[in-house]
C-alpha positions as a Python dict, from the first residue, in 0.01 Angstrom:
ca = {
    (1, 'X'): (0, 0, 0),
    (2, 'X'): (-145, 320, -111),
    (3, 'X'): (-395, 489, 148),
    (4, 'X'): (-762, 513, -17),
    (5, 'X'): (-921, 808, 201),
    (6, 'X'): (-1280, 735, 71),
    (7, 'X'): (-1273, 394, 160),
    (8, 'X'): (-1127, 496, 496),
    (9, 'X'): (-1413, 763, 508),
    (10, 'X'): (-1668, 560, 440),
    (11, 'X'): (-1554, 307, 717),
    (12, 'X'): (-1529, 596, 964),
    (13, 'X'): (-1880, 756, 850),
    (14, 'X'): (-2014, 370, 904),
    (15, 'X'): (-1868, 314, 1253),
    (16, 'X'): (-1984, 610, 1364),
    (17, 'X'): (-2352, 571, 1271),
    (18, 'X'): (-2303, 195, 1407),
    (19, 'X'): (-2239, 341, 1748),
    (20, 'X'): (-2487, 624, 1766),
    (21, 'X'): (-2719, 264, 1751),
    (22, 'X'): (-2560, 188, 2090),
    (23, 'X'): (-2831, 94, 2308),
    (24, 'X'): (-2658, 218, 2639),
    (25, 'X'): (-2545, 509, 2704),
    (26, 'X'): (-2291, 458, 2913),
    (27, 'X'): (-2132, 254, 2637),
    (28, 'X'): (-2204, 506, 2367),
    (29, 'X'): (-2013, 805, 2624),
    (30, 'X'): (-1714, 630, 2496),
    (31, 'X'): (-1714, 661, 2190),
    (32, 'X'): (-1767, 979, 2227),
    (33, 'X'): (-1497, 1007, 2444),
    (34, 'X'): (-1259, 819, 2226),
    (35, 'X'): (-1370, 747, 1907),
    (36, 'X'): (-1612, 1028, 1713),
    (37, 'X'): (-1648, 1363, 1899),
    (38, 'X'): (-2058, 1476, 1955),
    (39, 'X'): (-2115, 1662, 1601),
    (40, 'X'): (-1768, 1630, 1436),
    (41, 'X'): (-1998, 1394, 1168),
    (42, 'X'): (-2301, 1462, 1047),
    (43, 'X'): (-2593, 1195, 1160),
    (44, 'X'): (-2630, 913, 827),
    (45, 'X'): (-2371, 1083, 658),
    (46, 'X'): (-2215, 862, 424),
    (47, 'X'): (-2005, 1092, 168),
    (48, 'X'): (-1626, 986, 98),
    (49, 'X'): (-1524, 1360, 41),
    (50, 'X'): (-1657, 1433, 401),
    (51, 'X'): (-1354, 1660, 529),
    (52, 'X'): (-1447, 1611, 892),
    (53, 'X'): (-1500, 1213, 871),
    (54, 'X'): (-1193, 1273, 642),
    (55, 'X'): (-1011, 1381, 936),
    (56, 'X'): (-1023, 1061, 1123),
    (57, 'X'): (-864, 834, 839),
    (58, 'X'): (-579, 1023, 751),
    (59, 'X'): (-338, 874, 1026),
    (60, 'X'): (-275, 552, 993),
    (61, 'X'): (-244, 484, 1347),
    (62, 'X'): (-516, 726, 1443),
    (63, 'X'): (-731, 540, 1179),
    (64, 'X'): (-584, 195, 1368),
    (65, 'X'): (-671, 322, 1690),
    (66, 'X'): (-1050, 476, 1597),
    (67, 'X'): (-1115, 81, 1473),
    (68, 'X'): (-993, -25, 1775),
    (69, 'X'): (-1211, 102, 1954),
    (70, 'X'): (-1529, 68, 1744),
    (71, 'X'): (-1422, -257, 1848),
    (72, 'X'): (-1472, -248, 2219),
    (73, 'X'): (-1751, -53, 2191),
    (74, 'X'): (-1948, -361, 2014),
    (75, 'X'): (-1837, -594, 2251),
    (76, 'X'): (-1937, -348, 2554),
    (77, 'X'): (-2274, -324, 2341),
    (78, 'X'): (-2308, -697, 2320),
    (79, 'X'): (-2298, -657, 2694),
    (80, 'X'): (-2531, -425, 2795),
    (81, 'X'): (-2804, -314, 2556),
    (82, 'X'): (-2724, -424, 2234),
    (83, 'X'): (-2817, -195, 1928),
    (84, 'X'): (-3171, -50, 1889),
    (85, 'X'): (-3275, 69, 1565),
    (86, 'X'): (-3625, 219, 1461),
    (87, 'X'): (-3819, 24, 1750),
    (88, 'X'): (-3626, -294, 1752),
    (89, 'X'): (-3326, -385, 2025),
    (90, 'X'): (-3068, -595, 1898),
    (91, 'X'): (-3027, -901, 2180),
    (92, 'X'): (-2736, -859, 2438),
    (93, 'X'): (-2580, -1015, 2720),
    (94, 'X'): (-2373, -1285, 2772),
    (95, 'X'): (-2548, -1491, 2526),
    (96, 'X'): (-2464, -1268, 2297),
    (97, 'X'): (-2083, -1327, 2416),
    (98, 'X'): (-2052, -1690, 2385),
    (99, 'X'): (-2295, -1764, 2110),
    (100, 'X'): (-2517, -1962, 2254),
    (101, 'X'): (-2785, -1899, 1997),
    (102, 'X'): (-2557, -2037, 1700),
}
């Protein structure tokens, strides 16, 4: 399967502004860690010829491994603080978890 780097850009440039939503920062130190580096993207950008997001979805297994662990990030979010977004917290907790709203 051919490798579409905007596509992969665009999912990087998403994750990214997913986490910076993360509503602990503990959580969010992660990702910084492991996922995005502080600065490498710009904040809410969302262009597919990006060359630093562009960075992160070249590797296939690099890309792999960045989804990954968007991954545990939301469920460590879902944990302990949800996402907060312009005033509003997103619920979290071990309700959250199991789904014992649905």
């Amino acid at each position: 399967m051919k490798k579409d780097l905007a596509e992969r850009t665009k999912m990087v440039e998403a994750m990214e502004y997913i986490c910076r939503q993360i509503n602990d920062e503990a959580t969010f130190d992660v990702w910084l860690a492991l996922g995005v580096a502080d600065g490498d993207i710009e904040y809410g950008c969302f262009n597919p010829d990006d060359v630093n997001a562009r960075a992160y979805a070249e590797d296939d297994f690099e890309f792999s491994e960045l989804m990954a662990t968007f991954l545990r990030r939301m469920c460590h979010a879902a944990q302990e603080g949800g996402l907060y977004c312009n005033g509003v917290v997103g619920e979290s907790g071990l309700n959250v978890i199991l789904g014992a709203r649905y």
